[in-house]
Structure formats: C-alpha cells, structure tokens
C-alpha positions as CSV (number, residue, x, y, z in Angstrom):
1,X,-109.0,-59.0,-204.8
2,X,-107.8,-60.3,-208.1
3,X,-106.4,-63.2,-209.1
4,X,-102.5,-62.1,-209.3
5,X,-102.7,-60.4,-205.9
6,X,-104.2,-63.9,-204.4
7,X,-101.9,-66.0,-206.3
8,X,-98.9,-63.7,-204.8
9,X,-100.4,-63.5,-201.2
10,X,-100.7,-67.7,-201.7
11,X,-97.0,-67.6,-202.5
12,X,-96.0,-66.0,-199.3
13,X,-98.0,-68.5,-197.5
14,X,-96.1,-71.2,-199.4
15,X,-93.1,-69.5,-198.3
16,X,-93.6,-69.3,-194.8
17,X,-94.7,-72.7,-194.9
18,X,-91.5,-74.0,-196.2
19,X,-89.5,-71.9,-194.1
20,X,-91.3,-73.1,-190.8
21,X,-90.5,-76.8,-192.5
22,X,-87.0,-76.0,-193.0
23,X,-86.4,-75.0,-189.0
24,X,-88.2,-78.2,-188.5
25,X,-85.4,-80.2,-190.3
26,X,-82.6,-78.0,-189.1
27,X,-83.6,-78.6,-185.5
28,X,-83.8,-82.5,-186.0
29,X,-80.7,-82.6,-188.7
30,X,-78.9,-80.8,-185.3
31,X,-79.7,-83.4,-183.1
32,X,-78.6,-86.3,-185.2
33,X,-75.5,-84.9,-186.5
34,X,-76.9,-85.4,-190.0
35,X,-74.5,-83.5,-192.4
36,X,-77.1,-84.5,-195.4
37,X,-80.1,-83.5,-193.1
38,X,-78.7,-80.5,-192.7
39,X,-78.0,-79.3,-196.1
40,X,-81.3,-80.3,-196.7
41,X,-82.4,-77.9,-194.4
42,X,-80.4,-75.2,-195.5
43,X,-81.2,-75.4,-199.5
44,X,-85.1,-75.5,-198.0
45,X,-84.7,-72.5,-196.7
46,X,-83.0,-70.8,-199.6
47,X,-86.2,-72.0,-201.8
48,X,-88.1,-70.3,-199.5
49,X,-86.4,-67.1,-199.5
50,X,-86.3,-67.5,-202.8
51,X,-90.2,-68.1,-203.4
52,X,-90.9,-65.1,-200.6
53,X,-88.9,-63.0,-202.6
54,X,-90.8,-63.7,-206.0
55,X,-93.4,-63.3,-204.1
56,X,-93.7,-59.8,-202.7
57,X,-92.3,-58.7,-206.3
58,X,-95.4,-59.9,-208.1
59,X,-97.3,-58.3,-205.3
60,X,-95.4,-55.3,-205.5
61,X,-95.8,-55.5,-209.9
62,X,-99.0,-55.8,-209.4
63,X,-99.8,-52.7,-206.8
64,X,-98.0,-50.4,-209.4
65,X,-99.8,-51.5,-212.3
C-alpha cells in the first residue's frame, strides 16, 4: 500500500468519524431545542461529506495513475 492510498483510506475514516459525531450532536441538538446545536450539527456533516468526497477522489486519482 502506498502512502497516498493510506493517506486517502485515513480520510474516509476521518470522515465517517465526523459523520457519526455529527448524528451525535443532531440527536442531542433535537432534544434540547438548540437552534445553534443544531446548525452545528448540520455544517459537521457537510464537512464530512465534504472530506468523504475528497476522499474517494484522491483514492480514485490514485487507482488510475
């Protein structure tokens, strides 16, 4: 395995992560009412759609190289 395939299968990880986070503060920004909480929540979930996303291209780079 090289390096940029590890650092891109890493990034998924990270993204998964964030994304499991992000339900975490949706479910508790829910049963607060927190308006705040809960944009939080949301914006931590577009990160990690983001990061998943930039990271199954430099997977995807790196396969066809």
């Amino acid at each position: 395995m090289n390096i940029k395939k590890a650092r891109g299968l890493f990034g998924l990880v990270g993204a998964v992560v964030g994304a499991v986070g992000a339900f975490s503060g949706l479910k508790v920004a829910r049963e607060k009412k927190d308006k705040l909480a809960l944009a939080n929540a949301i914006a931590s979930f577009a990160v990690a759609i983001t990061g998943a996303a930039l990271a199954a291209r430099a997977l995807r780079k790196d396969e066809l190289a």
